[in-house]
N, C-alpha and C positions, 0 to 999 in steps of 0.2 A: 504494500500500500504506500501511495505517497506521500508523504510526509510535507514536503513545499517542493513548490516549482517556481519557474519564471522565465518569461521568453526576453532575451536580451539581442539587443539590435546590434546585430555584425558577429553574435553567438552564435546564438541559437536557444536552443530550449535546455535548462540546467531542472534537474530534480534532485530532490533525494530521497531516500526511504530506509524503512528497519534493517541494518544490516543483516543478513540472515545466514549466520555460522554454517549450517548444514551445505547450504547451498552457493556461499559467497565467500568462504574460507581459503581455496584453493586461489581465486584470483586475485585476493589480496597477498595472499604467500607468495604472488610472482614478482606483484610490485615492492614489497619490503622487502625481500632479497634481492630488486634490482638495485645495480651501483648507485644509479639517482636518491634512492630514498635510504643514503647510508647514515644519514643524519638520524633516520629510527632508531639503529644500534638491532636492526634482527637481521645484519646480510647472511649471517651463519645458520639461521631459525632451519629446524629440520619440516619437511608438513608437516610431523607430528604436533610439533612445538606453538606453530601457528595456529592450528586447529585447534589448541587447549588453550590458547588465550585469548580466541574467540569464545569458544565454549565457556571461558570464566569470566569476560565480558556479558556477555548472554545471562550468565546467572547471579549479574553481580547487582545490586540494588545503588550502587553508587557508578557505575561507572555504564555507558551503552555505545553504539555507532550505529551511525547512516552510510549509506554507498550513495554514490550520488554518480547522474549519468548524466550526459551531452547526446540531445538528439536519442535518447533512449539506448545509448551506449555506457556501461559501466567506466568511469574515466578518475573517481575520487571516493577517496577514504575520510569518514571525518569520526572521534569520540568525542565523548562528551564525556567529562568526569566531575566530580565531588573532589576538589581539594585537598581538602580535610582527609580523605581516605586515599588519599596518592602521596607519592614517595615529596612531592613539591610542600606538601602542606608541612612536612615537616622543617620548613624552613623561610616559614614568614607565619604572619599572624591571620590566619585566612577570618573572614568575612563571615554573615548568614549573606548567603545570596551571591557567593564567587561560584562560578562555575567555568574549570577549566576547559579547555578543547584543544587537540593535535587536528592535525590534517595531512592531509596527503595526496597530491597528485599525479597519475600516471604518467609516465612518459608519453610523450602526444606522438600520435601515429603523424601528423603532418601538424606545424605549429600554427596557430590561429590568431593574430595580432589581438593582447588583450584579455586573452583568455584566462590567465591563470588570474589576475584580476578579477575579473566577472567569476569565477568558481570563489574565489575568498570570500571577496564582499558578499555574496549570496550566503555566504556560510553564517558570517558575518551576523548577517540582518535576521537570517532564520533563528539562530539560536537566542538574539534579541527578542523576538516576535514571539516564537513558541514557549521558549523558557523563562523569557522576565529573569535573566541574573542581575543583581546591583553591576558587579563588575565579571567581566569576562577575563579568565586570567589564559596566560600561552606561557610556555618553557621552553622552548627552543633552545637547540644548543648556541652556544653565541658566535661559533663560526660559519651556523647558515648564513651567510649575507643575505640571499635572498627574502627567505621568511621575514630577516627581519625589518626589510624594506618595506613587504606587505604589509606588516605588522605596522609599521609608523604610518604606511600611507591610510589605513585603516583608524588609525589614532590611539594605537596603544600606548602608553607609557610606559617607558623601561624605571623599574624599580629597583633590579640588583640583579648582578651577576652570582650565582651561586653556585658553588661544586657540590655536586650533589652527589659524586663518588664516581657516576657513571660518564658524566660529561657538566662543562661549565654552563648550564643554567642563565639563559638572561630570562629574569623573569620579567610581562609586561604583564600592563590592566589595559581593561579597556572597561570605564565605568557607561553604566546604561545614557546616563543623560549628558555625558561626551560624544555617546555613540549619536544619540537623535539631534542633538545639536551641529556635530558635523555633518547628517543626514537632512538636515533641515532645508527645503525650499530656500536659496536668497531671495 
Protein backbone atom coordinates (compact mmCIF):
# COMPACT_ATOMS: atom_id res chain seq x y z
CA UNK A 1 0.00 0.00 0.00
CA UNK A 2 1.13 3.48 -0.55
CA UNK A 3 2.15 5.34 1.95
CA UNK A 4 2.77 9.02 -0.01
CA UNK A 5 3.37 9.86 -3.47
CA UNK A 6 3.92 12.85 -5.60
CA UNK A 7 4.37 13.76 -9.21
CA UNK A 8 7.29 16.07 -9.63
CA UNK A 9 7.91 18.17 -12.93
CA UNK A 10 11.06 16.94 -14.90
CA UNK A 11 10.77 13.59 -12.36
CA UNK A 12 8.27 11.92 -12.59
CA UNK A 13 6.07 10.17 -10.10
CA UNK A 14 8.01 9.21 -6.56
CA UNK A 15 6.03 6.97 -3.97
CA UNK A 16 6.79 5.11 -1.04
CA UNK A 17 5.24 2.36 0.87
CA UNK A 18 5.70 -0.44 3.81
CA UNK A 19 8.99 -1.96 3.21
CA UNK A 20 8.01 -5.47 3.04
CA UNK A 21 11.18 -7.82 4.55
CA UNK A 22 9.76 -11.12 2.96
CA UNK A 23 9.57 -9.67 -0.28
CA UNK A 24 11.92 -6.45 -0.59
CA UNK A 25 14.86 -7.91 1.56
CA UNK A 26 16.88 -9.31 -1.29
CA UNK A 27 16.83 -5.83 -3.33
CA UNK A 28 17.95 -3.90 -0.67
CA UNK A 29 20.99 -6.40 0.12
CA UNK A 30 22.18 -5.59 -3.51
CA UNK A 31 22.03 -1.89 -2.96
CA UNK A 32 23.89 -1.94 0.76
CA UNK A 33 26.56 -4.08 -0.57
CA UNK A 34 26.95 -1.93 -3.58
CA UNK A 35 30.21 0.30 -3.33
CA UNK A 36 27.98 3.57 -3.56
CA UNK A 37 26.11 2.92 -0.34
CA UNK A 38 29.50 2.01 1.70
CA UNK A 39 28.64 4.92 3.99
CA UNK A 40 25.96 2.16 5.49
CA UNK A 41 28.89 0.00 6.83
CA UNK A 42 26.90 -3.43 5.46
CA UNK A 43 29.24 -3.84 2.05
CA UNK A 44 30.35 -7.32 3.91
CA UNK A 45 26.31 -8.16 5.12
CA UNK A 46 25.95 -11.89 4.12
CA UNK A 47 21.80 -12.37 2.72
CA UNK A 48 21.52 -13.82 5.70
CA UNK A 49 22.52 -10.88 7.77
CA UNK A 50 20.29 -8.52 5.78
CA UNK A 51 17.29 -10.52 5.84
CA UNK A 52 17.52 -10.56 9.96
CA UNK A 53 17.80 -6.99 10.07
CA UNK A 54 14.86 -6.42 8.01
CA UNK A 55 13.05 -9.01 9.89
CA UNK A 56 14.02 -7.05 13.24
CA UNK A 57 13.08 -3.90 11.74
CA UNK A 58 9.80 -5.57 10.99
CA UNK A 59 9.25 -6.45 14.55
CA UNK A 60 10.65 -3.71 16.03
CA UNK A 61 8.04 -1.14 17.76
CA UNK A 62 10.68 1.72 17.40
CA UNK A 63 12.27 1.41 14.44
CA UNK A 64 10.29 0.75 10.48
CA UNK A 65 11.09 1.40 6.44
CA UNK A 66 9.51 2.47 3.38
CA UNK A 67 10.90 1.43 -0.39
CA UNK A 68 10.13 4.06 -2.27
CA UNK A 69 9.87 3.88 -6.21
CA UNK A 70 10.35 6.35 -9.41
CA UNK A 71 7.66 5.70 -12.01
CA UNK A 72 6.66 2.49 -10.11
CA UNK A 73 10.38 1.40 -10.10
CA UNK A 74 11.86 0.40 -6.69
CA UNK A 75 14.86 3.10 -6.63
CA UNK A 76 15.08 4.19 -2.58
CA UNK A 77 15.40 2.94 0.95
CA UNK A 78 14.21 5.10 3.66
CA UNK A 79 13.99 4.13 8.02
CA UNK A 80 12.52 5.77 10.34
CA UNK A 81 13.77 5.35 13.93
CA UNK A 82 13.17 6.28 17.63
CA UNK A 83 16.34 7.87 18.95
CA UNK A 84 16.16 7.07 22.03
CA UNK A 85 16.36 3.35 21.01
CA UNK A 86 19.29 3.70 18.56
CA UNK A 87 22.85 3.59 19.11
CA UNK A 88 22.61 7.80 18.28
CA UNK A 89 20.53 8.47 21.25
CA UNK A 90 23.17 7.57 23.29
CA UNK A 91 24.96 10.46 22.63
CA UNK A 92 22.87 13.69 22.87
CA UNK A 93 19.93 14.59 24.91
CA UNK A 94 17.03 13.26 22.44
CA UNK A 95 13.79 15.08 22.57
CA UNK A 96 9.78 13.68 22.94
CA UNK A 97 9.08 14.18 19.21
CA UNK A 98 12.85 13.54 17.60
CA UNK A 99 12.52 11.02 15.14
CA UNK A 100 15.58 9.91 13.26
CA UNK A 101 15.79 8.76 9.49
CA UNK A 102 18.62 7.11 7.02
CA UNK A 103 18.08 6.82 3.41
CA UNK A 104 19.32 5.41 0.61
CA UNK A 105 19.44 5.72 -2.96
CA UNK A 106 20.11 3.33 -5.62
CA UNK A 107 22.51 3.63 -8.01
CA UNK A 108 20.52 5.33 -11.19
CA UNK A 109 20.23 3.05 -14.17
CA UNK A 110 20.67 6.53 -16.30
CA UNK A 111 21.11 9.86 -14.07
CA UNK A 112 18.09 12.34 -14.03
CA UNK A 113 19.02 16.13 -13.42
CA UNK A 114 17.70 16.75 -9.90
CA UNK A 115 16.65 13.65 -8.82
CA UNK A 116 18.37 12.65 -5.97
CA UNK A 117 16.93 16.16 -4.60
CA UNK A 118 13.36 15.52 -5.54
CA UNK A 119 13.60 11.74 -3.72
CA UNK A 120 15.19 13.65 -0.20
CA UNK A 121 12.89 16.51 -0.01
CA UNK A 122 9.92 14.06 -0.63
CA UNK A 123 11.36 12.02 2.04
CA UNK A 124 11.67 15.02 3.79
CA UNK A 125 8.14 16.44 3.60
CA UNK A 126 6.53 12.86 4.17
CA UNK A 127 7.88 12.06 7.25
CA UNK A 128 6.90 15.98 8.22
CA UNK A 129 3.28 15.21 7.05
CA UNK A 130 2.62 11.72 8.26
CA UNK A 131 4.70 11.60 11.59
CA UNK A 132 4.47 15.33 13.00
CA UNK A 133 8.27 14.91 14.64
CA UNK A 134 9.37 18.39 16.66
CA UNK A 135 12.65 17.63 15.10
CA UNK A 136 13.87 15.33 12.41
CA UNK A 137 17.36 14.09 13.49
CA UNK A 138 20.04 12.25 10.58
CA UNK A 139 23.71 10.73 11.54
CA UNK A 140 25.52 10.57 8.62
CA UNK A 141 28.85 9.63 8.66
CA UNK A 142 30.70 13.03 8.36
CA UNK A 143 32.75 12.18 5.33
CA UNK A 144 29.47 11.77 3.05
CA UNK A 145 29.92 15.15 1.58
CA UNK A 146 27.20 14.51 -0.38
CA UNK A 147 24.30 13.78 2.34
CA UNK A 148 25.50 16.33 3.92
CA UNK A 149 24.84 18.88 1.40
CA UNK A 150 21.26 17.44 1.06
CA UNK A 151 21.01 17.77 4.47
CA UNK A 152 21.82 21.64 4.62
CA UNK A 153 20.03 22.26 1.57
CA UNK A 154 17.08 20.75 3.22
CA UNK A 155 17.87 22.96 6.42
CA UNK A 156 19.28 20.60 8.82
CA UNK A 157 21.53 21.81 11.41
CA UNK A 158 24.75 20.35 12.27
CA UNK A 159 24.83 19.90 16.12
CA UNK A 160 28.02 17.70 16.76
CA UNK A 161 30.33 15.42 15.40
CA UNK A 162 30.27 12.21 17.27
CA UNK A 163 32.26 8.90 17.32
CA UNK A 164 30.08 6.61 17.80
CA UNK A 165 32.79 3.74 17.60
CA UNK A 166 31.52 2.77 14.30
CA UNK A 167 32.15 5.87 12.26
CA UNK A 168 32.34 9.92 13.04
CA UNK A 169 28.73 10.96 13.41
CA UNK A 170 27.61 14.43 12.28
CA UNK A 171 24.61 14.68 13.94
CA UNK A 172 21.91 17.31 12.31
CA UNK A 173 18.20 18.45 13.22
CA UNK A 174 15.91 19.55 11.39
CA UNK A 175 13.06 21.17 13.67
CA UNK A 176 9.25 20.96 12.24
CA UNK A 177 8.72 24.60 12.18
CA UNK A 178 12.31 25.33 10.31
CA UNK A 179 11.12 22.77 8.15
CA UNK A 180 7.48 24.73 7.19
CA UNK A 181 9.17 27.99 7.32
CA UNK A 182 11.72 27.07 4.60
CA UNK A 183 8.75 25.38 2.87
CA UNK A 184 6.78 28.27 3.14
CA UNK A 185 5.05 30.00 -0.17
CA UNK A 186 7.23 33.66 -0.45
Amino acid sequence: MIVAQRQVPGIGHLAVRDFEPAADWELAHTWLTDPHAHYWGMQDNTPHATQTYFADIAASHTHDAWLGTHESRPVFLVERYAPGADVIGRFYDVAAGDLGMHILIAPPERPIHGFTWAVFSFVVDTIFAIDAPERLVVEPDAANTAIQRLNARAGFEVAADIDTGDKIARLSMLSRARHDALRAPA
